[in-house]
N, C-alpha and C positions, 0 to 999 in steps of 0.2 A: 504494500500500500504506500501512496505517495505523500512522505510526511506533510510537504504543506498543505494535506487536505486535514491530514486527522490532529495536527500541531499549530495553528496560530501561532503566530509571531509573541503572543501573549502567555504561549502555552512554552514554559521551558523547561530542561529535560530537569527529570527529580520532582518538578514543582505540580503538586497536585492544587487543580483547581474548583472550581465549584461551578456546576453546570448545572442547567435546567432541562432536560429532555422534552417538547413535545411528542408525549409519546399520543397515538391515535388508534394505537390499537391493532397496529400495521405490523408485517415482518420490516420496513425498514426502519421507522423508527424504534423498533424494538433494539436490531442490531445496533442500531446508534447507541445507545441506554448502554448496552451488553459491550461496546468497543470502547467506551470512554471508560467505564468502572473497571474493566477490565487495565487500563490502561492507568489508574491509579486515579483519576480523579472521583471527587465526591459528587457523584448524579442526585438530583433529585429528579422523577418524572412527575409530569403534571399531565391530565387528560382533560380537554375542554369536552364537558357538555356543549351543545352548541343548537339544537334543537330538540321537541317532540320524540324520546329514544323508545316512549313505546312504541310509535308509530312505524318506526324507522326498524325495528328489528324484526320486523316479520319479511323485511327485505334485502335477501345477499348482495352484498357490495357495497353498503350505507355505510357513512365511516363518523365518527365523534356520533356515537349511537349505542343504545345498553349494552349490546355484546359486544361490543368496542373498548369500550369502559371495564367489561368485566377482563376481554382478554388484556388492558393493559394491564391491568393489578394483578393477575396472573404474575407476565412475567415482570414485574417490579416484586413480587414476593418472591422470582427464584432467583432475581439479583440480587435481594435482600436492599434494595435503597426503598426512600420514602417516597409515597405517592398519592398525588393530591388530584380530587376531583373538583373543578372549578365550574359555577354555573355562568356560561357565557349566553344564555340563549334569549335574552331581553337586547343584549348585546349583537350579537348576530344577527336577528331580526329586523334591527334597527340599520344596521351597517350594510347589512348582506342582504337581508330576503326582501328587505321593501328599495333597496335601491336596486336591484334585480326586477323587481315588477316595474317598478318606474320605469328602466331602461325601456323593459320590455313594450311597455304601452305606447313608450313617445317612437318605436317604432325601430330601437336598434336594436344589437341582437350582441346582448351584453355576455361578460367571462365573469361569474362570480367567486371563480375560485382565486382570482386575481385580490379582488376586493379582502378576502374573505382572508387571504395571506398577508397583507399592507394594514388592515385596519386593526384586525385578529389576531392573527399569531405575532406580528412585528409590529402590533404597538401595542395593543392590550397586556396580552402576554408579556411580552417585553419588558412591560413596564412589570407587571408584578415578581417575573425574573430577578431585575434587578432590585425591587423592595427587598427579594430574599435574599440579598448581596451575593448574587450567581457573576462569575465572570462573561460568563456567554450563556446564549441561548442556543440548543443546537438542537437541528430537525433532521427527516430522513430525507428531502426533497436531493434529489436529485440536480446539483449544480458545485461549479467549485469557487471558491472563495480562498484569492489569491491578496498578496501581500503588494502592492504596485509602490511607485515612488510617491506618490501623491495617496497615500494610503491602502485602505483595502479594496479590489477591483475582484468583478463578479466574471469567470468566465463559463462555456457549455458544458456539459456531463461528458465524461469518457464515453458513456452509451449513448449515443447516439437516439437508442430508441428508445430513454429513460429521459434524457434531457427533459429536465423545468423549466428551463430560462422563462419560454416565455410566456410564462403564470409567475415569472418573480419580477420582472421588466421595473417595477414600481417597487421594490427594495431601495428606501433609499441610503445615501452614505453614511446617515449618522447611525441606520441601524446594522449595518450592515460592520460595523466597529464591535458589536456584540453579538452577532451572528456566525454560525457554526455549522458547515454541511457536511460530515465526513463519509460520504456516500461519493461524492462527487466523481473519483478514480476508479472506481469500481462500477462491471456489470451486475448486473441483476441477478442473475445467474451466480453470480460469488456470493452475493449476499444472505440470497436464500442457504447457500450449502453452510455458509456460517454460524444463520438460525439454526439448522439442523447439529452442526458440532459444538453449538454453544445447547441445547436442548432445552431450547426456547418453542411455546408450547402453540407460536402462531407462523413457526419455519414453511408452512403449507398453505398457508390464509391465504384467499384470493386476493388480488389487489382490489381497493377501494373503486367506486366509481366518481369520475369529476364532480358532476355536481351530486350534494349525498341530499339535500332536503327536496329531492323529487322525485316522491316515491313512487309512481307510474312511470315513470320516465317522459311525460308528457310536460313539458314547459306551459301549453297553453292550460293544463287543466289549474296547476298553480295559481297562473294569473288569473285565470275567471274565479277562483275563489277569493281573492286577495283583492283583484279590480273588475268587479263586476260589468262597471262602465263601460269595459275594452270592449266589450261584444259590440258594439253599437252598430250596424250594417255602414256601408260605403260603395263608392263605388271601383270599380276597375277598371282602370286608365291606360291605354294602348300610349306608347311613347312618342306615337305621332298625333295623339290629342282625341284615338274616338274611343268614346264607353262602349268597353266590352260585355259588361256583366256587372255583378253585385256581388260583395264580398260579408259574410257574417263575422268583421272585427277583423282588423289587421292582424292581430297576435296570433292567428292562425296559418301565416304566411311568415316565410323568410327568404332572403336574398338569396338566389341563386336556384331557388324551387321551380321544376315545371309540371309535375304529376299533382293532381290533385286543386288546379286552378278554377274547374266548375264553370267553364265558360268555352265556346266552341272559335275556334278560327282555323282558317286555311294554312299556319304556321304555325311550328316549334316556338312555344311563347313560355319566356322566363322572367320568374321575379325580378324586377329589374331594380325599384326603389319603395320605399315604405312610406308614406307623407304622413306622417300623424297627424300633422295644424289639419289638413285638410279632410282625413281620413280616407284617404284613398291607396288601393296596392295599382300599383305601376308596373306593366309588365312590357317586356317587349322581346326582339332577337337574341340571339347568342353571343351575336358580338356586341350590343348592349351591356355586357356583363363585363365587361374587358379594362378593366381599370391600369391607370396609367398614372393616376396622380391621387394623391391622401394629403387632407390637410386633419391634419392633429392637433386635440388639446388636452391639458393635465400633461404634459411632457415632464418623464421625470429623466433628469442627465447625469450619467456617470460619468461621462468624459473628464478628463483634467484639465483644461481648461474651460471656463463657459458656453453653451450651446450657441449664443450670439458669435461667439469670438470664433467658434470650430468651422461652424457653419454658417456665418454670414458670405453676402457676395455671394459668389458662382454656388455656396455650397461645399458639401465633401463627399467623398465616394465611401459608401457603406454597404452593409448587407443587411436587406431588410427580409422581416419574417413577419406575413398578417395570419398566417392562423400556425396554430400549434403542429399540425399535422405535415406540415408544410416545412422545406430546407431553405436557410437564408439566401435570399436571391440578389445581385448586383443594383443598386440604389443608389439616388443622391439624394442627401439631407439636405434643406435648405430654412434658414429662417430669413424672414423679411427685413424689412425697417423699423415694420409696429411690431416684430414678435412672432409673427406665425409661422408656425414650423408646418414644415409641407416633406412632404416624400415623393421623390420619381421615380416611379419604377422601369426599370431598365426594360424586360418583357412584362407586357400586361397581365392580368394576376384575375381570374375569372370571380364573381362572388365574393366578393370584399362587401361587409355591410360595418355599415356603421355602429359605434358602438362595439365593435369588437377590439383588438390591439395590433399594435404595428411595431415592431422589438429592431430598435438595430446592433448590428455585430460589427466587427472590425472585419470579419472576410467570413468565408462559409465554410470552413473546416468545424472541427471538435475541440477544437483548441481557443475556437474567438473568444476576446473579451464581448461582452457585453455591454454596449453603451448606451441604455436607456433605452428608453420606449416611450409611444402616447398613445390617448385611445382618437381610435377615425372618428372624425366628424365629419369629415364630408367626402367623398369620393367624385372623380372627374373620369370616366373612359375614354377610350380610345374614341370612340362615336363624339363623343361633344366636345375632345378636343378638336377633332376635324371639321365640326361644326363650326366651331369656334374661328376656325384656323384659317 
């Protein structure tokens, strides 16, 4: 394993420290728990409550959930450290599940596990971490956390197919001085076989699923309970101005959708934009969907110098990543005169909806640092720049 993940520059050799584990109930942050005690420091783990866990446990894959809860204390009894369960779920609701509907309604098509990591684990948590005078906070997320000149700098997982970067985009610097990933150099695959030779009693657990408070797995059935208003009919808007049909609530559509549109044309027709002000789904071509420019806000910057100063003028050449699924692709950053930060994407990127994230990297290996991210506000295609043009 590669010391600068599992040793901060804070962590030195002999000197035992005092950690605060989010543990979730997971094989990785168990193995986190099990590699620092191991390793001489004094773990505490802490299990957030975070919603409803009756509700949540009649469902495989829910995670901060009763049988979550029970398997962390499981294994925090066979590590013998102390383990605390915290009620966050007045908390979460407030931070997470209603800014989530919100997104949802006004018509973007939000990442709440983002939210749920910046608000939640790295500032709530955080904060009660350090009330218990813990040196760091450390989780199983999947990302490495490196030592730069200008402090401590965030770069991608060894695994490629593990990588969190971009659900951590919005980590900003100050916490990231108390933050702790020792997962980061490592496959998945090693982790689990470690559960297993540490004989930890969740070495098999399935992994979690992203979002854990939807227990259908239907996002709209959420929002109609939480915003009943969202139902309200509209209409459907062809991108060249004619009403095609009627739509029962935007929240039942999303960007880049064509099955299931309820409305008949001579043409392959895809979600093309969301209007909440007006309540209407916009649909139109394929190559309607072909996004070429993001303007972003809430930009959080880890570069070392200022995002004006890096990227003012022509701009800088980066790698951008808009959805999680997706490898960082060749980009220019750019901020204006007033502030707004925009992204070019170098090839067009189908189904980019607003409201979701835009992560840039220093280049597209496993190795990039990570320089900040912001969430899309607005997206420009290849179509309307031409239009335009």
């Amino acid at each position: 394993m590669n010391n600068s993940t599992i040793n901060p520059s804070k962590a030195k050799p002999g000197q035992p420290l005092r950690v605060v584990v989010a543990m979730s109930g997971g094989v990785d942050s168990s193995v986190v728990a099990a590699l620092l005690k191991k390793a001489g420091h004094e773990v505490i783990g802490i299990t957030l409550q975070l919603y409803d866990h009756g509700e949540a446990t009649s469902r495989k894959g829910a995670c901060c959930a009763g049988q979550d809860i029970h398997d962390a204390r499981q294994v925090a009894e066979r590590l013998q450290i102390p383990h605390y369960v915290l009620d966050y779920e007045d908390k979460f609701k407030s931070a997470v599940i209603d800014s989530f509907a919100d997104s949802y309604v006004s018509g973007e098509t939000p990442i709440p596990c983002v939210t749920c990591n910046t608000q939640i684990k790295f500032k709530d948590l955080l904060d009660t971490a350090t009330e218990l005078g813990a040196d760091f906070l450390a989780t199983g997320h999947y990302i490495r956390r490196r030592e730069g000149d200008a402090g401590p700098i965030l770069a991608r997982a060894q695994d490629a197919d593990r990588d969190q970067s971009y659900f951590l985009f919005s980590t900003t610097k100050a916490q990231l001085e108390k933050l702790w990933f020792p997962l980061g150099d490592l496959p998945k695959a090693d982790v689990r076989d470690m559960a297993r030779e540490l004989g930890l009693p969740v070495a098999d657990k399935p992994d979690s699923q992203d979002i854990c408070f939807v227990p259908s797995g239907s996002y709209a059935g959420v929002i109609e309970r939480l915003k009943p208003e969202a139902l309200t009919p509209g209409n459907i808007i062809h991108v060249d101005g004619r009403t095609l049909g009627q739509h029962s609530g935007i929240i039942h559509y999303t960007v880049g959708q064509r099955r299931g549109l309820g409305i008949a044309c001579g043409e392959p027709l895809f979600v093309v934009k969301l209007d909440a002000k007006k309540n209407e789904v916009i649909v139109g071509p394929r190559e309607a969907l072909a996004t070429r420019q993001i303007t972003l806000r809430d930009v959080n910057w880890l570069g070392d110098t200022p995002i004006a100063q890096a990227a003012g003028g022509e701009g800088i050449e980066i790698f951008a990543r808009v959805r999680s699924t997706q490898r960082p692709e060749p980009a220019i950053l750019k901020v204006d005169d007033e502030g707004v930060v925009s992204v070019e994407l170098a090839d067009a990127a189908s189904g980019i909806a607003t409201g979701q994230a835009c992560v840039f990297y220093t280049d597209g290996s496993n190795e990039a640092r990570i320089l900040g991210g912001g969430w899309i506000a607005a997206t420009r295609s290849a179509l309307d720049l031409a239009l335009a043009g």
